[in-house]
MDTraj code that builds the backbone (N, CA, C; nanometers):
import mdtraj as md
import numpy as np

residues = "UNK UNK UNK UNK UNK UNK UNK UNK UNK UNK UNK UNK UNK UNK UNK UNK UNK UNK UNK UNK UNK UNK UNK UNK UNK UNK UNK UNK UNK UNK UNK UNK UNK UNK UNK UNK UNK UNK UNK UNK UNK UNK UNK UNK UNK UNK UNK UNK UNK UNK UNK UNK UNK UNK UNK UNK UNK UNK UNK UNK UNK UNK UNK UNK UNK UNK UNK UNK UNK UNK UNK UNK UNK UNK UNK UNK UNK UNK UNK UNK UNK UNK UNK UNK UNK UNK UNK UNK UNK UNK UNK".split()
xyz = np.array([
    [0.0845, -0.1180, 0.0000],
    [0.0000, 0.0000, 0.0000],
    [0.0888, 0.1240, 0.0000],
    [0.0841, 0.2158, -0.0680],
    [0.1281, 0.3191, -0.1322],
    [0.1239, 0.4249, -0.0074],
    [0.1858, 0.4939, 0.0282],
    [0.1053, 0.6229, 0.1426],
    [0.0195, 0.7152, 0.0910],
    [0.0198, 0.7019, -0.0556],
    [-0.1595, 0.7963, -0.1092],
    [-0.2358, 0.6751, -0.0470],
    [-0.2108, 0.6165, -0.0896],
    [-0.3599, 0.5019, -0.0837],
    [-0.4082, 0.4763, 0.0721],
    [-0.2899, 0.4558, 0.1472],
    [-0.3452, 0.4554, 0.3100],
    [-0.3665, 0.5963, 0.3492],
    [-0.3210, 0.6971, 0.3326],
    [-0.4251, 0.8390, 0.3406],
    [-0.5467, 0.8502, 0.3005],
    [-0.5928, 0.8179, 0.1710],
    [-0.7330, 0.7961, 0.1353],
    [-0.8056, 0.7586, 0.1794],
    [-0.7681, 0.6147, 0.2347],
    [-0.8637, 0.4995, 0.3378],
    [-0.9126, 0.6089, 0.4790],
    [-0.8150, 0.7069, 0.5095],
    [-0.8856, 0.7777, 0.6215],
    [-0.9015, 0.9029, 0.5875],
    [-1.0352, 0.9267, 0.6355],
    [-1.1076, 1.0206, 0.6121],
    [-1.0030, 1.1175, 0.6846],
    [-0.9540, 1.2621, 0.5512],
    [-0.9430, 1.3698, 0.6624],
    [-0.9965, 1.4815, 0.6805],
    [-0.9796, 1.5423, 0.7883],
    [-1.0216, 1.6356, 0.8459],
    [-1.0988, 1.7439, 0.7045],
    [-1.2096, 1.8295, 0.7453],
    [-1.2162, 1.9201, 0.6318],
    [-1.1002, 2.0533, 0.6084],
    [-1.0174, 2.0776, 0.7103],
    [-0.9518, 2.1469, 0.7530],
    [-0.7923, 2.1139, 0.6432],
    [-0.8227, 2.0286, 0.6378],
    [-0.6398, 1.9382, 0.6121],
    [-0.7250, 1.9801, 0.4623],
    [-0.8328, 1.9055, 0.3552],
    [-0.8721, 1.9690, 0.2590],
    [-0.8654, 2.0963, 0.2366],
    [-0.8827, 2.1736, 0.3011],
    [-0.8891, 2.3245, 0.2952],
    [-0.7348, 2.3840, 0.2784],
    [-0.6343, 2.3361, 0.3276],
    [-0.5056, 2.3677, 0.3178],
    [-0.4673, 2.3116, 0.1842],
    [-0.4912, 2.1644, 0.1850],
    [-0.4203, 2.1335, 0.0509],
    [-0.4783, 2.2217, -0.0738],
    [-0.6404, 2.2527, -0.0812],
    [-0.6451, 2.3474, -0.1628],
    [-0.5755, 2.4827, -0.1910],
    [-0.5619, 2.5594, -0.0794],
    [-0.5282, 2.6944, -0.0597],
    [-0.3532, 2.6222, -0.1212],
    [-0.3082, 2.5514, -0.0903],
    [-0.1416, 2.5198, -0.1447],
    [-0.1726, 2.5082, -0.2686],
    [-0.2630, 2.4327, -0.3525],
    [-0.2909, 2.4343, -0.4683],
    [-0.2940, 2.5551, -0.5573],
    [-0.3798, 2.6376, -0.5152],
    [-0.4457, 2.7312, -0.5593],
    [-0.3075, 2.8836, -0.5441],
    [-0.2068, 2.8409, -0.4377],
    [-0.1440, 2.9857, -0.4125],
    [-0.0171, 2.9749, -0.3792],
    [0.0772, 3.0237, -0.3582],
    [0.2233, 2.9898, -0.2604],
    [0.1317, 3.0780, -0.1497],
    [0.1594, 2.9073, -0.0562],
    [0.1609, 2.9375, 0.1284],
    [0.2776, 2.9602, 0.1421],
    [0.3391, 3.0694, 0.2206],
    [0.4481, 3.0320, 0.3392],
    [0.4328, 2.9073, 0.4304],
    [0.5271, 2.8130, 0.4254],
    [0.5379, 2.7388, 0.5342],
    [0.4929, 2.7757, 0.6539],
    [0.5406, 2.9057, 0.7460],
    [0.5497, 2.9530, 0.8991],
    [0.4156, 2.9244, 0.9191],
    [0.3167, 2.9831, 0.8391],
    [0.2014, 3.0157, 0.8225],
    [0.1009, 2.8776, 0.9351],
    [0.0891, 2.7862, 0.8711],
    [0.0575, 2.6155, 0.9141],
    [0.1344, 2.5045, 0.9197],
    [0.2352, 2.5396, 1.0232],
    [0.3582, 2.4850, 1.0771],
    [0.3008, 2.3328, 1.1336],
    [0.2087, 2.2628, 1.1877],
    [0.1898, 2.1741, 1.1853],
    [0.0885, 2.1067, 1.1242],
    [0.0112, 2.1830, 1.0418],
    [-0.0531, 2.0741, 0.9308],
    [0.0690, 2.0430, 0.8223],
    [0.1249, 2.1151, 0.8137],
    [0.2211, 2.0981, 0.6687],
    [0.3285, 1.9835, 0.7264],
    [0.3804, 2.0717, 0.8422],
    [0.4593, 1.8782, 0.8445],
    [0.3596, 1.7744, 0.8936],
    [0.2675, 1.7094, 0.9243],
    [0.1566, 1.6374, 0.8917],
    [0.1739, 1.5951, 0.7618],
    [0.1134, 1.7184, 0.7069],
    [0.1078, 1.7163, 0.4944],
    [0.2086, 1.6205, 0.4258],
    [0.3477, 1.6961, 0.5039],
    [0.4677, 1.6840, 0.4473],
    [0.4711, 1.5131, 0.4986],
    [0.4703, 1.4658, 0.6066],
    [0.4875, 1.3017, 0.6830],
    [0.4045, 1.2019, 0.5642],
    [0.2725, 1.2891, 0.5200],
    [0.1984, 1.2041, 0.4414],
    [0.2120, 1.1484, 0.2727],
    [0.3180, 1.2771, 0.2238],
    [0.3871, 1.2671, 0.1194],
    [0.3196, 1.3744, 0.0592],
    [0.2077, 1.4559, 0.0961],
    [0.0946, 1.5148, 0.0251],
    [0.1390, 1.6761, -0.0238],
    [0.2548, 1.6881, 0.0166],
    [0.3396, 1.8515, 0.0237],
    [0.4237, 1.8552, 0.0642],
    [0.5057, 1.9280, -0.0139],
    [0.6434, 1.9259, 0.0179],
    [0.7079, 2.0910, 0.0070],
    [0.7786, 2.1377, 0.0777],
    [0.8629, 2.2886, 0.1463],
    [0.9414, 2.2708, 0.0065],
    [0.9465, 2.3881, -0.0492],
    [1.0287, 2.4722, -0.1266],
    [1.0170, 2.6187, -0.1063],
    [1.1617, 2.6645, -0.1644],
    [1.2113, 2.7928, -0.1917],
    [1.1409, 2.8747, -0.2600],
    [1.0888, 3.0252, -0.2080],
    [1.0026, 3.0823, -0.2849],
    [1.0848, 3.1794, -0.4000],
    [0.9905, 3.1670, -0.5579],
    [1.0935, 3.1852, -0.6480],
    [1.0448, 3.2999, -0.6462],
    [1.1133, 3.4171, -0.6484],
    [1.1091, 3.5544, -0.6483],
    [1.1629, 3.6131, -0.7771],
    [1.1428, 3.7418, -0.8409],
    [1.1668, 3.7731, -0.9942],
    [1.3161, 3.8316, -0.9485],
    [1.3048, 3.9264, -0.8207],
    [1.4396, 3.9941, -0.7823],
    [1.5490, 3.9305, -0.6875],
    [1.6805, 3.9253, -0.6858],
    [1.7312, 3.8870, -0.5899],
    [1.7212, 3.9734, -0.4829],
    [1.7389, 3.8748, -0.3925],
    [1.7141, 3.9002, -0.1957],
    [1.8654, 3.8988, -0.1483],
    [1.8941, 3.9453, -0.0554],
    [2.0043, 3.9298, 0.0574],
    [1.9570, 3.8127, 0.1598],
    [1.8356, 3.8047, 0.1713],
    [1.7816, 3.7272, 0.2703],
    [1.7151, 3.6258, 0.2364],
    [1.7441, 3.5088, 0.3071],
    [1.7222, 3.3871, 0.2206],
    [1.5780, 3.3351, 0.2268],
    [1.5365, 3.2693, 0.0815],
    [1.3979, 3.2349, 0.0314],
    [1.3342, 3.2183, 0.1354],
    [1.2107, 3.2742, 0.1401],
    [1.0552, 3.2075, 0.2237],
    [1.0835, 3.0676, 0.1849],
    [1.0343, 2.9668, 0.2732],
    [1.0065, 2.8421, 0.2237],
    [0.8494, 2.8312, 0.2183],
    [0.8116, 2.7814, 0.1213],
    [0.6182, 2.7488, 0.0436],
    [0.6161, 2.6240, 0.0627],
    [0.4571, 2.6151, 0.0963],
    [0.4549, 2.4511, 0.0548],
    [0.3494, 2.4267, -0.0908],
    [0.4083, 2.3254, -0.1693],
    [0.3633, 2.2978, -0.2744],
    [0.3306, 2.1359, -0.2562],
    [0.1965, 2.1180, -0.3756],
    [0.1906, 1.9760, -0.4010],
    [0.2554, 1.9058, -0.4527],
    [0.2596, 1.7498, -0.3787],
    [0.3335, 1.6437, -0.4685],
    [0.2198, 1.6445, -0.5543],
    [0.3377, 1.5108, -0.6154],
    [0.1973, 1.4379, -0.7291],
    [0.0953, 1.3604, -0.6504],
    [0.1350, 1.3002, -0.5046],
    [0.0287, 1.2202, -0.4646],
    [-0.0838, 1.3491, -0.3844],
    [-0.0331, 1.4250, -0.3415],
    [-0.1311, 1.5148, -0.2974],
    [-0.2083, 1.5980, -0.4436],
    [-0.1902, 1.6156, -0.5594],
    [-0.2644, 1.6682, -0.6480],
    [-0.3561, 1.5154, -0.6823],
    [-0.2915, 1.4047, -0.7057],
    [-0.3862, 1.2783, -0.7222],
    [-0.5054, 1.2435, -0.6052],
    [-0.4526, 1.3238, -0.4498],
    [-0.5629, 1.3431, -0.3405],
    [-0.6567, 1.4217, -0.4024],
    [-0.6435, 1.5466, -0.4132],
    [-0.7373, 1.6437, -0.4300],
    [-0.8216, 1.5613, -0.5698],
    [-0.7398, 1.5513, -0.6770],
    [-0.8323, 1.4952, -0.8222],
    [-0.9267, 1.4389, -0.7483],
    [-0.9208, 1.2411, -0.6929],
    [-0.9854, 1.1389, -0.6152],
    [-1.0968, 1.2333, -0.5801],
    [-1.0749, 1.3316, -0.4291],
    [-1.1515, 1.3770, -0.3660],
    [-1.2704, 1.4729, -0.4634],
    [-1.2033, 1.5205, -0.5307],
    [-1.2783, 1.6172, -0.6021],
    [-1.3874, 1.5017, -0.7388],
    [-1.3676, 1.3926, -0.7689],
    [-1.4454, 1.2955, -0.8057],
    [-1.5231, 1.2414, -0.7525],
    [-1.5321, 1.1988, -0.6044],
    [-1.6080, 1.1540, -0.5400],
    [-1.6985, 1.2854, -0.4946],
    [-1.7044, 1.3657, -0.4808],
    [-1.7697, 1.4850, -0.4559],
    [-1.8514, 1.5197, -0.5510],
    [-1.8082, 1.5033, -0.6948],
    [-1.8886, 1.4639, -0.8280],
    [-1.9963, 1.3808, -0.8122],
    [-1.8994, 1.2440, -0.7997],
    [-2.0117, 1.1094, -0.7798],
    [-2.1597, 1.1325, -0.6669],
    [-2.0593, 1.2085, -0.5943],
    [-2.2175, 1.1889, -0.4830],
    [-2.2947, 1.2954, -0.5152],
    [-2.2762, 1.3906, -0.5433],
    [-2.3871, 1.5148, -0.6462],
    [-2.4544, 1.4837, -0.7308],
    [-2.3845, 1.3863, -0.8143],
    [-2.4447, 1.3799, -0.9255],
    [-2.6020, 1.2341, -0.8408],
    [-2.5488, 1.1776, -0.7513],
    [-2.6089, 1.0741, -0.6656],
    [-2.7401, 1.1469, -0.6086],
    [-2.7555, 1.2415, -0.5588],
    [-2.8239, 1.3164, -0.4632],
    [-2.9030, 1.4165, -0.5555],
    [-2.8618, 1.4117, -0.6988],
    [-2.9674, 1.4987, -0.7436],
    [-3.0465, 1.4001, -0.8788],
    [-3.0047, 1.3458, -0.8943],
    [-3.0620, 1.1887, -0.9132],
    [-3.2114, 1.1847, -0.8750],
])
top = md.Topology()
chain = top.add_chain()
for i, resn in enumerate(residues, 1):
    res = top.add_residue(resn, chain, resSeq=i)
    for name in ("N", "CA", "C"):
        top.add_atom(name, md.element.get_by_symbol(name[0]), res)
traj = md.Trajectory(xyz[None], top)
């Protein structure tokens, strides 16, 4: 079993959804959700990088968290089954 696949099996939080979107959707600062992200990060679902800036800094990169591939293959899954049951309920 894959660590996407045993993440899936448990339901998470709506909260932990809500982050992986907002990472999707934006560069987070890391500081920001210091322990969902390493959570995120333990699960394989996001991973800390260097924020790419157009100008050079003296001061070294923000670190962001961005999606893996198994956390964008979370959100897809999730965002299908959310389909499935809409489309179920208006049925």
């Amino acid at each position: 079993m894959t660590q996407l696949q045993s993440t899936t099996t448990v339901q998470l939080h709506a909260s932990i959804w809500q982050v992986l979107e907002l990472v999707r959707l934006r560069q987070t600062p890391w500081h920001k959700k210091q322990a969902v992200f390493d959570k995120l990060q333990s699960l394989g679902l996001i991973e800390a990088i260097p924020q790419r800036t157009l100008t050079p800094s003296p001061h070294p990169a923000l670190m962001i968290a961005a999606l893996t591939d198994d956390g964008r293959r979370a959100l897809e899954m999730r965002a299908d089954q959310q389909a499935a049951i809409g489309r179920f309920l208006s049925a």
